[in-house]
N, C-alpha and C positions, 0 to 999 in steps of 0.2 A: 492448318490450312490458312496463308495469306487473304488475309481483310480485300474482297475486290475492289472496294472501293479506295482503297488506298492504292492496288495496283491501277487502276482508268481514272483518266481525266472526267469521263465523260460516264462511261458506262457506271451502271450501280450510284449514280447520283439523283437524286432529287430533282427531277427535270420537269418544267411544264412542259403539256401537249402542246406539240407544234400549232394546231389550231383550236387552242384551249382561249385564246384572247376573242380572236374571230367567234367564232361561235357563244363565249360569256354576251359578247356587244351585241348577237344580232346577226352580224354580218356574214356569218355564213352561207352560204346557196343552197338550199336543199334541192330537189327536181322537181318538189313543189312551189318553189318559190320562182321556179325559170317560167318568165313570159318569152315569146315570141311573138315576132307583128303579125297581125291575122291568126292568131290562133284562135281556137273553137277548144271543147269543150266534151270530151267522151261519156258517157256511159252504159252499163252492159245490162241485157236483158238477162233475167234468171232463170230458171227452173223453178216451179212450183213443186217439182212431183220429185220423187225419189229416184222413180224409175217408169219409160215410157218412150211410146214409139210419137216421133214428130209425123203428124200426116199434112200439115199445113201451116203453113205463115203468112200473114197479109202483114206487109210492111207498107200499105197505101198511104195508110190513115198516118204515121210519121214522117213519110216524106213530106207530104202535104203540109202538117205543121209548120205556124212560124216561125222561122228562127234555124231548122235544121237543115241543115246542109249534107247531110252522107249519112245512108244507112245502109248496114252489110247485115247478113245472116251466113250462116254452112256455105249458102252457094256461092259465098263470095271467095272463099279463101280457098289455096291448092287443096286439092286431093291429095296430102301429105299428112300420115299421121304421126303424131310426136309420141317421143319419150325422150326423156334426158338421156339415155344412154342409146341412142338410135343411132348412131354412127358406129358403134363398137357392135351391138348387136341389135340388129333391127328387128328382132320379132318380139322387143321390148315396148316397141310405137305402138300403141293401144290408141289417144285416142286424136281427136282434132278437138283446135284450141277454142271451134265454135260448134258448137252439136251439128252433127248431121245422123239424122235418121232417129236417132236415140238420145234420150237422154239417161245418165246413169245416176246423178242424184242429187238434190235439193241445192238450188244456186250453180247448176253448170251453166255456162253460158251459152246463151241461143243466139241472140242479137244483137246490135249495138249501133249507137247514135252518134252524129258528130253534131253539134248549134250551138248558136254565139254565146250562151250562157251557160250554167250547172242546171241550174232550175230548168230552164227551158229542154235540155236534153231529157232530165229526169221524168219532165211532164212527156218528150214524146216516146216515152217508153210505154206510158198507158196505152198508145194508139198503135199498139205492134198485136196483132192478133195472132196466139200459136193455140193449134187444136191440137191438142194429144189421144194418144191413146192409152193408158194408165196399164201398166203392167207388176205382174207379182213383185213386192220389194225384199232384200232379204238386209238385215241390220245386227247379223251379230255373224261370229264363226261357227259356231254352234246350229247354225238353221244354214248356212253355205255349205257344210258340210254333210245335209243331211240327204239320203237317196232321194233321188228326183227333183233336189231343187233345183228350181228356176238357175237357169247358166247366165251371167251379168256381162261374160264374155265368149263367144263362143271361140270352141275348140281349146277351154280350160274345164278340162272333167272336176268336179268336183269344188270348182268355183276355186281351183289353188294354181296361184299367181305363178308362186316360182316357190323352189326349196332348198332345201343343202342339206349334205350328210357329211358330216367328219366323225369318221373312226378310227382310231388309234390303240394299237394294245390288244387286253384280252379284259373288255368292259366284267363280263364275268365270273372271270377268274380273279379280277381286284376283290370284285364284291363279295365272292368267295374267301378271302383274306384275310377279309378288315372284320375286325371285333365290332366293330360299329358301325351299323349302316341307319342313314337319316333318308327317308323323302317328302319334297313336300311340294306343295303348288302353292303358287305367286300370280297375281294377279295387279296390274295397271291399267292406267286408264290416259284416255285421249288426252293430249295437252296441246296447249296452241299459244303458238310466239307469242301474239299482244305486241305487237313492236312498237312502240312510240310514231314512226314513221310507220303508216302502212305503204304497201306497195303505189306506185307513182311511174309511168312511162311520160314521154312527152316525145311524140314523133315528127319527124319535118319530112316528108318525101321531097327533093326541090327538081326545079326542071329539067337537071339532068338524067334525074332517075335516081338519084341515091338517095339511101334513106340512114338519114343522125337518128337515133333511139338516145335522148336524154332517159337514164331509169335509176332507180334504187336497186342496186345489183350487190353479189357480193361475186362476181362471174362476167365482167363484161367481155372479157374473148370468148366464152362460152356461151354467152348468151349470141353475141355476134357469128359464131358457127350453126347453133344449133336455129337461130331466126335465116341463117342461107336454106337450111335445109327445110322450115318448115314452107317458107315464102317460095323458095325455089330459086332463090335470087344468087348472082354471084356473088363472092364474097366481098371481092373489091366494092362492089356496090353499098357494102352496110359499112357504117363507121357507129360505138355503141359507146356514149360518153357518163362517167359515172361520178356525179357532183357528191357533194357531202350525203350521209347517209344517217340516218337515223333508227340504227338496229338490224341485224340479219339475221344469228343465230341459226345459220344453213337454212332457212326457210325462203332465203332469196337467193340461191344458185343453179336456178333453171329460167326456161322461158314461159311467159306464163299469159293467161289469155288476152290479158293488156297490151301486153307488149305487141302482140300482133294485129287485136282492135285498133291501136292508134295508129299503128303503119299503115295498114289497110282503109283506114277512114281518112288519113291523109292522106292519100294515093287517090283517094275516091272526091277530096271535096277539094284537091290542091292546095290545102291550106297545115299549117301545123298542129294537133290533135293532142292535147290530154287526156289522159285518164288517171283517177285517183281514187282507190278503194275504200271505201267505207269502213272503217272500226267494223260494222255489222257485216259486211261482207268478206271480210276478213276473216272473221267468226265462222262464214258460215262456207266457205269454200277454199278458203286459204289453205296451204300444206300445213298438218300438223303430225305432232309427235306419235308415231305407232301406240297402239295400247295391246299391250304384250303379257299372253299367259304363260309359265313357265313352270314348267315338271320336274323338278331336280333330285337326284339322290345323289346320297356323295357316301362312299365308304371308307374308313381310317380305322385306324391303329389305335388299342386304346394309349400309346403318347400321343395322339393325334395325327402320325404323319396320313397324308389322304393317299388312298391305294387306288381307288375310283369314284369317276365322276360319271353319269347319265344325264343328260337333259332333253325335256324335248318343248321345243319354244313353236309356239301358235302366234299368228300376228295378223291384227285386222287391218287390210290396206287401202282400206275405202274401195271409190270405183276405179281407179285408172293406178298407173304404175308409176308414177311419179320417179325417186330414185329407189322406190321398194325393195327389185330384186340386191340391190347393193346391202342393202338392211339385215338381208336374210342372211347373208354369206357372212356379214360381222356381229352377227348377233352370237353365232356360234363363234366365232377366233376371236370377240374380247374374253370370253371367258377361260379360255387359254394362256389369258396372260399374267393374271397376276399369281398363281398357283403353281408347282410341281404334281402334276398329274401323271402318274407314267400310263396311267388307264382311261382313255375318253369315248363317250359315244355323245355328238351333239346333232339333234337331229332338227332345223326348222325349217318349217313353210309358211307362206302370206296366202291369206282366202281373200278374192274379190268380195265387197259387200257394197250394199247402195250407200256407206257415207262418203264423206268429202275423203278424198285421197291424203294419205299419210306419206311423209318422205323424209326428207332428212333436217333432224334439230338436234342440236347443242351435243354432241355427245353418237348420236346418231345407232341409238338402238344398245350403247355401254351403262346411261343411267339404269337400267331396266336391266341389263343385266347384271350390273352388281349388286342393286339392291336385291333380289334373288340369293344371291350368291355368300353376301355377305351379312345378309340375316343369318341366312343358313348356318356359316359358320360360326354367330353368336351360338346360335342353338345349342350347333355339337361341343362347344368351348363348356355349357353349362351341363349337356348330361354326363360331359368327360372329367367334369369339375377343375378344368382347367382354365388357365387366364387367358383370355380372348386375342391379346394382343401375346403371347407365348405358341399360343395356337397358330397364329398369322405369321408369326416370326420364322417357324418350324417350316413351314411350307412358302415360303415366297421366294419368290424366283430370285435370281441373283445376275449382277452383271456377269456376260461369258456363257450364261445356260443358254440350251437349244431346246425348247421346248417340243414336248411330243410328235408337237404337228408341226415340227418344222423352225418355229420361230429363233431367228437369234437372240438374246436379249446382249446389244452390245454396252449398252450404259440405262444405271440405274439399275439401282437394288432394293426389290421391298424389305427385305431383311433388313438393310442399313437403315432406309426409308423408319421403318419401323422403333429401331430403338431406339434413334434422337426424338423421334414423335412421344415413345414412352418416357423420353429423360427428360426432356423439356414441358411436359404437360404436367412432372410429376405421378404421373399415372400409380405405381404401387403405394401411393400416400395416397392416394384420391378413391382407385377402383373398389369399389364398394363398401366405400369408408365415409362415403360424405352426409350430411345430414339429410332429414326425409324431402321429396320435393328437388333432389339435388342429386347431382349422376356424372358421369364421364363415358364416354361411349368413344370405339373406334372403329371404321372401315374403313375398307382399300379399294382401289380400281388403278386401272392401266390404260392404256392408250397408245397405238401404233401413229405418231406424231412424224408428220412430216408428207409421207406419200400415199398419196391416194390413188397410186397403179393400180388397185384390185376395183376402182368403184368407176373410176373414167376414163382411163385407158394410160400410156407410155406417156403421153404430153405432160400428162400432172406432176410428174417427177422430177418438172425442174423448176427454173424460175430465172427471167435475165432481168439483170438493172443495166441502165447506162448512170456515170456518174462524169458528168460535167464538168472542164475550170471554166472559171468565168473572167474575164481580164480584171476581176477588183477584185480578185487571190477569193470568192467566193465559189461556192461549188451547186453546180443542180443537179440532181438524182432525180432519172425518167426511169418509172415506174409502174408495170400494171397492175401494182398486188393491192387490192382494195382494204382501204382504211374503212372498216366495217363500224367500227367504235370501238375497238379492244385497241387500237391503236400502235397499229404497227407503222402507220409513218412517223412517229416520232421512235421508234423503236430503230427504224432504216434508217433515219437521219441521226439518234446517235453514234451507230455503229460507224457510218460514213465520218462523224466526223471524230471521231476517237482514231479512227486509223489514217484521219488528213491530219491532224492534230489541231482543228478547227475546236470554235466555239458552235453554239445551236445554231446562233442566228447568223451565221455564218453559209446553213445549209439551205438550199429550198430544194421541195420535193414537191412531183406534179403529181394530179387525179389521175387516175387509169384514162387513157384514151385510144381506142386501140387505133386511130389513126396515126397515133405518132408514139404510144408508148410499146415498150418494149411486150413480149405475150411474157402473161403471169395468167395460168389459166384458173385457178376460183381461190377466196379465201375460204378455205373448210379444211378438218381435218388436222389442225393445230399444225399448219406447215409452212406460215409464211414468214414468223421467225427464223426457223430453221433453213427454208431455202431462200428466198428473198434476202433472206440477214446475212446468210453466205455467200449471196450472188454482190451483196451491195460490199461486203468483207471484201471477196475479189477482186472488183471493178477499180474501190477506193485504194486496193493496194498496189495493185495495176499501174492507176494513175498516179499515186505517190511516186512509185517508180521511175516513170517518165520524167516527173518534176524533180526525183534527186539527181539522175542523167542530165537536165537541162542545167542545172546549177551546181553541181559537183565541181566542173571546171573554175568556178567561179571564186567556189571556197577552197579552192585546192585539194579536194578531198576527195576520196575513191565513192564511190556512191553505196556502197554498203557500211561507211563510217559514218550515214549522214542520220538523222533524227527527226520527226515532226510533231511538233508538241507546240502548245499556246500559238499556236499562230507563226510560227516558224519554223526553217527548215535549218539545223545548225548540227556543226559534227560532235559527236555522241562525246559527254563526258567535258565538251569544251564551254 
């Protein structure tokens, strides 16, 4: 296989981040750092209780405080309840972005301040009076599950959110099979971003009526649909701008109760509106990682080939839906992926419980399922006395397979995957040959990289760039696919400029703005290489095009004999 770096100028080199300078010096912008004239100052009232019916609020004693300019509670905002997936299917909206009626658990928000300071908001948060009524809380799956418990939602029996069943095969007749049958139960536990940047809105309502949402997104057209639908507003009306960003890891691709506090408080005080979440309220209300029990049997051959797999996956989803039901439906198809199963029963469902709601992080329900999975297969490698990565080899999918339930696997093979991992690691010199205190170990996992059709609908499946000339032979790339920090604008900006035949600095690439950038609807899901990098591959070929056409004539040359390399466009070979 040809050295890529020797085939690209540009691609497979040693490249700094496009704003790897900018940001060393300082100069970055985060949407913490954006002042506005007359801006004020948010913050949000919380929940004390887990769980509990609102009977009263006196926001008197806040108004009246110095300094405060706008205070909102439930009544303020539509009678529209959210979910991230509430346009594709609406009976996913559970809840509203500021409690009405109920509260469902510890840090939902109740109310919220707008005043010319931090301090002075936070102080008139004490002077907000909410009388509740304390109701039964439940805090595991285990007591959601159990006859009669208290409902967190009504018209969910059994306190369960949403489920999936994939069955494939004769799960029975594998088991019936296989020389060896293993099962076992897996147990995880909550995790949560931590992002360097926590969440951050900054709203301007101005007097036309339209409302700029500066925010920490990894989703700004998503966030900008899903804020028409909760506010009620047209679309035209929101423009949603997304400056540097400091961490996502899918925990910043929905809308969230900030972002409607500050439009709302700015609409209310006429003035521009911050808010900026606390490290601690982060903690304690933020979207975090599902904590996932998992039931697995798997039966094989004693050479190991797996004849059948069983699982059945439990997952605690807090109080509200966040991108939940999406969780459930890939919790069973990662497990699909990296294996030859011709026999599968994968059965999960989410229980409502009073913690803070769980949604989608890093991987989105795949960590949790391989670790399960790929223990497991240490396991049977050891009571089969066979070598764990021999074991892996036997059974991993291959470019070209169609897996059970459907999958194509068009590129990428764990089998290949596998043996350069064992030849390069040295593995039969190492596996359990190394000194005490000292070990080699190997797992697999897989990932459906690129489309996220199955979690937010048709939109997701693509991605547009425009790519710019500029009268000084440089080029601009309009962009909305968010540079989250894994950095894909300098990832778009080589691609652009490997196929102008451009240097880096050469390119400039803009922030998502969905008033002027092209729709790139969320970074998640490993797809904005894939589709952004392709759409930017297109665009740049597109225009190279144009530009051999305008100059062919010039060099006397047909325009498919022309070439664009170091900064020029010259005929191939000459």
């Amino acid at each position: 296989m040809p050295d890529i770096r020797e085939e690209y100028s540009i691609i497979g080199k040693a490249i700094p981040r496009v704003e790897g300078i900018s940001k060393t010096k300082g100069e970055a912008m985060f949407t913490t750092d954006l002042l506005l004239p007359g801006m004020l100052y948010g913050k949000i009232l919380r929940s004390p209780y887990p769980h509990a019916k609102i009977l009263k609020i006196d926001t008197s004693g806040a108004k009246r405080h110095k300094g405060v300019k706008a205070v909102i509670t439930g009544s303020d905002i539509p009678k529209v309840k959210y979910g991230v997936m509430m346009s594709m299917i609406p009976a996913t909206a559970d809840r509203y972005l500021l409690a009405q009626e109920k509260v469902r658990f510890v840090g939902e928000e109740v109310a919220a301040v707008a005043a010319i300071s931090e301090d002075i908001a936070e102080e008139a948060l004490s002077h907000i009076e909410v009388e509740y009524e304390e109701l039964p809380a439940i805090f595991s799956m285990a007591d959601a599950a159990k006859p009669g418990a208290p409902l967190i939602h009504d018209g969910f029996p059994g306190n369960i959110n949403a489920k999936m069943l994939m069955d494939f095969g004769d799960v029975e007749k594998g088991f019936r099979e296989s020389d060896y049958v293993r099962e076992d139960r897996f147990v995880t536990q909550i995790v949560q971003h931590c992002y360097v940047e926590p969440h951050v809105s900054l709203a301007n309502f101005d007097s036309s009526g339209k409302l700029t949402l500066y925010t920490s997104t990894q989703a700004p057209f998503m966030v900008k649909h899903l804020l028409s639908l909760v506010l009620d507003m047209p679309d035209r009306d929101l423009r949603v701008i997304k400056p540097c960003m400091g961490g996502g890891f899918g925990g910043k691709t929905e809308v969230f109760s900030l972002d409607v506090c500050s439009a709302l408080l700015s609409k209310k005080s006429g003035k521009p509106v911050k808010i900026c979440y606390t490290h601690e309220e982060e903690l304690a209300a933020g979207i975090r990682r599902h904590p996932i029990e998992i039931e697995l049997k798997t039966g094989v051959k004693s050479d190991g080939t797996i004849m059948s797999r069983k699982a059945k996956i439990i997952m605690d989803g807090g109080a509200y839906n966040s991108s939940g039901p999406a969780a459930v439906n890939l919790s069973t198809i990662f497990l699909t992926i990296t294996y030859r199963q011709p026999n599968i029963r994968f059965e999960s469902q989410r229980y409502y419980t009073n913690n803070a709601p769980c949604g989608s992080m890093r991987g989105f329900t795949s960590p949790q399922m391989f670790l399960a999975s790929e223990i497991q297969m240490d396991m049977i490698a050891e009571e089969l006395g066979m070598d764990p990565i021999e074991l892996r080899i036997k059974n991993g999918t291959r470019a070209g397979d169609l897996t059970v339930n459907g999958l194509s696997i068009k590129s990428g093979s764990l089998q290949a995957c596998l043996e350069k991992a064992a030849e390069h690691s040295e593995w039969k010199k190492k596996y359990k040959k190394l000194p005490p205190m000292k070990g080699i170990g190997v797992g697999s996992s897989g990932f459906l990289s690129g489309d996220l059709y199955p979690l937010m609908g048709p939109y997701t499946a693509s991605s547009n760039i425009f790519v710019k000339a500029d009268p000084d032979g440089s080029v601009t790339i309009l962009s909305g696919a968010s540079d989250i920090g894994q950095g894909s604008d300098t990832v778009l900006s080589q691609i652009a400029a490997e196929e102008l035949g451009l240097r880096m600095e050469d390119i400039r690439i803009t922030s998502p703005d969905t008033d002027v950038s092209p729709l790139d609807p969320i970074s998640g899901g490993a797809r904005v290489t894939f589709m952004a990098g392709n759409a930017t591959k297109m665009a740049a070929f597109d225009l190279k095009q144009k530009l051999f056409k305008a100059v062919s004539e010039t060099l006397e040359a047909r325009s498919e004999d022309l070439e664009a390399r170091d900064q020029r466009i010259y005929v191939k070979g000459s």
